[in-house]
N, C-alpha and C positions, 0 to 999 in steps of 0.2 A: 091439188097441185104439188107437184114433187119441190123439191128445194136442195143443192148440192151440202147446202151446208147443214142436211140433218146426216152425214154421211163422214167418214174417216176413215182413215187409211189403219188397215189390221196390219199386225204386227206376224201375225201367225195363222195359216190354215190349218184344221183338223179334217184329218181323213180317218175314218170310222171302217173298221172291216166288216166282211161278211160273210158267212160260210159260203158253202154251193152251194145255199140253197135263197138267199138272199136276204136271211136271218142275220140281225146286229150280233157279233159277239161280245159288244162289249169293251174290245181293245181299239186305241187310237194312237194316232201320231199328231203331233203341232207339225208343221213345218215351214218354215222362215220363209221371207219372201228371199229371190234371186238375189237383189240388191239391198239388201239388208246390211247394217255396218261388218257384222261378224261373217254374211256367206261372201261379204265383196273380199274382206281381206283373207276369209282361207283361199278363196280362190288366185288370189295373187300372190299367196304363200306355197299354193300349188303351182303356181304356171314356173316361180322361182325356182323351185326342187327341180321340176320334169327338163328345165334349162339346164340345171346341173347336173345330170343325168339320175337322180333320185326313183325310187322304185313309185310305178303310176297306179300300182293297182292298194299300196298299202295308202298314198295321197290321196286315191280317189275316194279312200274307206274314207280318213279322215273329214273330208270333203263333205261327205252325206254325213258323219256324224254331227256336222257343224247345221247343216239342212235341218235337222231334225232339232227341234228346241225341248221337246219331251213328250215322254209316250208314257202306255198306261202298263207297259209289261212289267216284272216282276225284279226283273233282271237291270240293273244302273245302266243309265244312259252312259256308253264308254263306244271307243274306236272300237275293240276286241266282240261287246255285244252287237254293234252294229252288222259288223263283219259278217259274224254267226248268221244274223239277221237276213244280212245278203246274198245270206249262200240258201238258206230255205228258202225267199223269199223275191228271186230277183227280179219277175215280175213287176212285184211292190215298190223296185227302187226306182224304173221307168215310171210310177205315179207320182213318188216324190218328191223329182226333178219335175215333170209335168206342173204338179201343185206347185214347185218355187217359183215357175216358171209365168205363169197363165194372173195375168195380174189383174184379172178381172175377181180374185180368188181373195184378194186384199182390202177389199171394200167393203167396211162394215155400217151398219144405219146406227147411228147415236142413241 
């Protein structure tokens, strides 16, 4: 019999990449839940700027850098790496928002 309380709330999801061929490379991401203390207040440090008329696309880097709690590349977790990241990979950024999102993704067994 199951029990909720062998279970708790994760702090962070990993998403594991893969080539095309569905081989692990090895590289990962954490990424924060949606409502997390730090993704609640970029997001209200974002919605403030776009109010002020502040640029949404350099916010929205910002925004996923804050998503993103730490990955396995070579390169420091910064706005600037993100950026890069976003521009190879934009794909990747609709997972990441998905993964903050999907709070089924938050639920760890003790």
């Amino acid at each position: 019999m199951s029990n909720f309380e062998n279970y708790a709330p994760a702090e962070t999801v990993r998403i594991e990449f893969e080539d095309y061929a569905g081989n692990p490379t090895g590289e990962w991401l954490n990424v924060r839940r949606i409502d997390s203390q730090e993704v609640v207040q970029a997001y209200l440090e974002y919605n403030r700027a776009v109010a002020e008329g502040a640029d949404q696309e350099k916010l929205g880097t910002n925004l996923l850098c804050i998503m993103i709690e730490s990955w396995s590349f070579d390169d420091a977790l910064s706005t600037e790496s993100v950026q890069r990241f976003a521009t190879v990979f934009p794909a990747v950024v609709d997972q990441i928002i998905t993964a903050a999102q999907t709070k089924a993704n938050f639920v760890a067994k003790k």
